[in-house]
C-alpha positions in Angstrom: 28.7 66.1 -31.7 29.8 65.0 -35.3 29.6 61.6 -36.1 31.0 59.4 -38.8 27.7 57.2 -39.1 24.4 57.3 -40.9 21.7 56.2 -39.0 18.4 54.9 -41.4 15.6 54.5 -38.9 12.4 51.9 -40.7 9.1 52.8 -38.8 6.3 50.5 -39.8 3.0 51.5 -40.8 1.3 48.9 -38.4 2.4 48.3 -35.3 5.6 46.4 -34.8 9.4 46.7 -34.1 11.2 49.6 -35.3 14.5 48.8 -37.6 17.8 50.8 -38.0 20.4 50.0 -40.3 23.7 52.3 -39.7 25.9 52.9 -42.4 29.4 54.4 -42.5 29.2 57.8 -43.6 32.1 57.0 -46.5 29.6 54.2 -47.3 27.2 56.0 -47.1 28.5 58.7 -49.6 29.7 55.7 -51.9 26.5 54.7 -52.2 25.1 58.2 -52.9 27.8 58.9 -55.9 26.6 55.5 -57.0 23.2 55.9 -57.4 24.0 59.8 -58.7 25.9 57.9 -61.3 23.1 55.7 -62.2 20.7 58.2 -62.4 23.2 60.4 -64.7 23.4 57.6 -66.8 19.8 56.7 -67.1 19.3 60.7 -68.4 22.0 60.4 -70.8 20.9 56.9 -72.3 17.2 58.1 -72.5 18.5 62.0 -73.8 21.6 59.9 -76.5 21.5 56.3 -76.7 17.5 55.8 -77.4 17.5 58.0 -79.9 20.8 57.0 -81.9 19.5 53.6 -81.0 16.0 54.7 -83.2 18.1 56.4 -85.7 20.0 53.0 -86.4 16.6 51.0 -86.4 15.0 53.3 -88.8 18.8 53.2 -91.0 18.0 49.8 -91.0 14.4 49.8 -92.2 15.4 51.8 -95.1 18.4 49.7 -96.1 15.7 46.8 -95.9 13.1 48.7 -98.1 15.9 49.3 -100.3 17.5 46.1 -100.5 14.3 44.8 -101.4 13.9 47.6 -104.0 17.0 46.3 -105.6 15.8 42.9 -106.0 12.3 44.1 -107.2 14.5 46.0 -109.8 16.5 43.2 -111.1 13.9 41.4 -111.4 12.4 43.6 -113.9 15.0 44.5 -115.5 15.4 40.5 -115.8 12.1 40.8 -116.9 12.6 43.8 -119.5 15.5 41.8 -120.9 13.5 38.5 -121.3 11.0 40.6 -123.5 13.1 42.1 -125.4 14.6 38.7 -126.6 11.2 37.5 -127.1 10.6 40.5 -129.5 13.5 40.2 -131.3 13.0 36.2 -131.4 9.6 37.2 -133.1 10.9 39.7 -135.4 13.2 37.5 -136.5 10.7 34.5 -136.9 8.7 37.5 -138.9 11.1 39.0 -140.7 11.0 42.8 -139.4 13.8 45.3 -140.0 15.5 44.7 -136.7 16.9 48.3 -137.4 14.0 49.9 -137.5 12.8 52.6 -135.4 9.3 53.0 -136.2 6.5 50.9 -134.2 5.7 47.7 -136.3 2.4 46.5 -137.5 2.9 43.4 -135.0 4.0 45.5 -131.8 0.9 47.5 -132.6 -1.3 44.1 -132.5 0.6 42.6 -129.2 -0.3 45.8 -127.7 -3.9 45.3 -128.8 -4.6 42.5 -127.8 -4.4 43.5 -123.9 -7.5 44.6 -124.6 -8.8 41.6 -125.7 -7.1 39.5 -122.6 -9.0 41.6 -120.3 -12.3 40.4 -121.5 -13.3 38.1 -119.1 -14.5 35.1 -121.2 -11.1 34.2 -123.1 -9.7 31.2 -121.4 -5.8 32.1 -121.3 -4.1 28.7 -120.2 -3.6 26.8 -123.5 -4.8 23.5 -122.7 -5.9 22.3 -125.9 -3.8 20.3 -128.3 -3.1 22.1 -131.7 -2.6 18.7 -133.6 -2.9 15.1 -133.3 0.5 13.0 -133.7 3.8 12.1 -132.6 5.8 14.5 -130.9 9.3 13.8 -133.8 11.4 16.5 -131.6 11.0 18.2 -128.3 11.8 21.6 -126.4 15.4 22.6 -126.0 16.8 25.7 -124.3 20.5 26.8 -124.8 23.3 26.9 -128.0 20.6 24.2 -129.3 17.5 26.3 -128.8 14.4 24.8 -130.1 11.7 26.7 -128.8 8.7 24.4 -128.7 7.7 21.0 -129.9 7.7 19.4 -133.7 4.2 17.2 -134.0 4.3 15.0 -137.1 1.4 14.5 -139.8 -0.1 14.7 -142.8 -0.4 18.0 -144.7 -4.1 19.0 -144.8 -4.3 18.0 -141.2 -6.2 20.7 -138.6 -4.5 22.9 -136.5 -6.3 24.1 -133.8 -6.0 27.3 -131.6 -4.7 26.1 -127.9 -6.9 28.7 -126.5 -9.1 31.8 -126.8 -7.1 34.9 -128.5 -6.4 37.6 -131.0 -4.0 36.8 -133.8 -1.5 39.3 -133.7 0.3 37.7 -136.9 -0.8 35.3 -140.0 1.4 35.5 -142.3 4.8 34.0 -144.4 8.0 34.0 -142.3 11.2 32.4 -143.9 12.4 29.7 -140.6 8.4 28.5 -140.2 6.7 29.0 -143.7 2.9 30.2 -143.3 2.7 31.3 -139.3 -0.2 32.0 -136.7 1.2 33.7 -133.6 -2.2 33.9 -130.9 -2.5 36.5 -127.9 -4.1 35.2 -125.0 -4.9 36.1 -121.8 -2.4 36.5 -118.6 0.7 36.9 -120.6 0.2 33.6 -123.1 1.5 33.6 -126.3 1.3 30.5 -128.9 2.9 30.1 -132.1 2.3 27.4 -135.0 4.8 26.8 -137.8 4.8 25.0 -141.2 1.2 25.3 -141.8 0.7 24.4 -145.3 -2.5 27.0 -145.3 -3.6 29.8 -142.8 -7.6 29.9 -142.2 -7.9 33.1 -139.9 -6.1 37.1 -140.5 -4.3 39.2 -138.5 -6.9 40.9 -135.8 -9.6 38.0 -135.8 -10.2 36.7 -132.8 -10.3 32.9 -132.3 -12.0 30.3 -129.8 -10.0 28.0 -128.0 -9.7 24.9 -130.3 -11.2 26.5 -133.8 -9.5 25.6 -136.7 -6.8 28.0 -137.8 -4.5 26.6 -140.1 -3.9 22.7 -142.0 -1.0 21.1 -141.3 2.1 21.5 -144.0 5.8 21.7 -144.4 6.2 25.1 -145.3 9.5 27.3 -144.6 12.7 25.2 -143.4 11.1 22.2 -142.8 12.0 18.4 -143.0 8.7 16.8 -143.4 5.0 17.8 -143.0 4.7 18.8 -138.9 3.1 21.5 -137.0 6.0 23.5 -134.9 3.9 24.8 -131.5 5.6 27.5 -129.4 3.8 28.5 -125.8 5.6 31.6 -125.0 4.6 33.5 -121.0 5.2 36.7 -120.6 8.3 36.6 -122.5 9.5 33.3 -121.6 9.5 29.9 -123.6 7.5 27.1 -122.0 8.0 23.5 -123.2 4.6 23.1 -124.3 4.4 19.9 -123.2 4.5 20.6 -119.4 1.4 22.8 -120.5 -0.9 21.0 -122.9 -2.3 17.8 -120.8 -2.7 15.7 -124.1 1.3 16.2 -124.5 2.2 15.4 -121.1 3.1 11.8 -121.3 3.8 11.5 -125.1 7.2 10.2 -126.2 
């Protein structure tokens, strides 16, 4: 005889009272579409969601790596854009055709002296002072760029190299009169003004504190004073937060 129930009959393994549970047979079939249901939706999520759901977590990794990528990339063209000002700072301070297209003697020198910052004995920090006096006007950035520090004296007194490098220029330049400009190592680059006589040449390599020049007030200059530049990769540095000796002058 047909009935409307479900009877679910629990036999334990050991010994003990048997259980039934009875069930409606429309709960029964409720509770069969429902776990149908369930088990439909489990294929699908593991067949579409997972991997859509992989898909989106790999979309975002690469939107990540390439956000990322676009700061790396500003930054060097940051970078690219700093040098480039530095060079054409130089070539001004120089005196190069700006309109040129041809490699200058200096670019050639900047790019030799990598070679000569890889040697390991240069010490590439400036650290040493390049004169001994009163610092008569400081670093300024901006409209009123001034990059680098004035140190007065007397002409004839000794500049010294800040540290080891190649001089990549010794020569006349119209704004600082008779100019060194020294490569170091890691990216340093120093530059003394005014000099009233140059004692080293383009391509001779220097020990940190030789003597490289005597003090003057060559070029546009108010007075007998060394001008010092410390230049990093392209940058201007107030020398003073560098050199120890100037740290807590003026």
């Amino acid at each position: 005889m047909k009935t409307d129930k479900v009877t679910f009959i629990y036999v334990p393994r050991k010994e003990g009272e048997q259980k039934t549970i009875t069930l409606h047979h429309r709960v029964y079939s409720l509770i069969k579409a429902f776990l149908l249901i369930c088990l439909l939706a489990l294929i699908a999520s593991y067949v579409f969601l997972i991997p859509r759901a992989q898909k989106y977590a790999d979309y975002q990794n690469k939107i990540d790596t390439y956000q990322k990528q676009e700061v790396q990339l500003r930054q060097l063209l940051n970078d690219v854009n700093e040098m480039k000002q530095f060079n054409t700072y130089m070539r001004e301070l120089i005196g190069l055709d700006l309109t040129s297209d041809t490699v200058s003697s200096y670019d050639a020198l900047v790019r030799a002296s990598k070679t000569t910052a890889e040697e390991p004995y240069l010490s590439g920090i400036p650290e040493i002072a390049p004169a001994q006096g009163l610092i008569t006007k400081k670093f300024m950035s901006g409209p009123r760029k001034h990059y680098g520090i004035d140190i007065g004296g007397k002409i004839g007194d000794p500049v010294s190299a800040a540290a080891d490098g190649l001089v990549v220029f010794a020569g006349w330049t119209p704004e600082l009169g008779n100019m060194v400009v020294i490569s170091h190592a890691d990216g340093y680059i120093t530059v003394y003004g005014h000099n009233d006589r140059l004692n080293v040449q383009e391509r001779q390599r220097v020990k940190k504190g030789e003597l490289i020049a005597l003090l003057g007030e060559t070029g546009y200059s108010m007075g007998p004073h060394l001008h010092f530049e410390v230049w990093y990769q392209g940058i201007a540095l107030d020398p003073q937060t560098i050199i120890p000796e100037y740290k807590n002058k003026n």
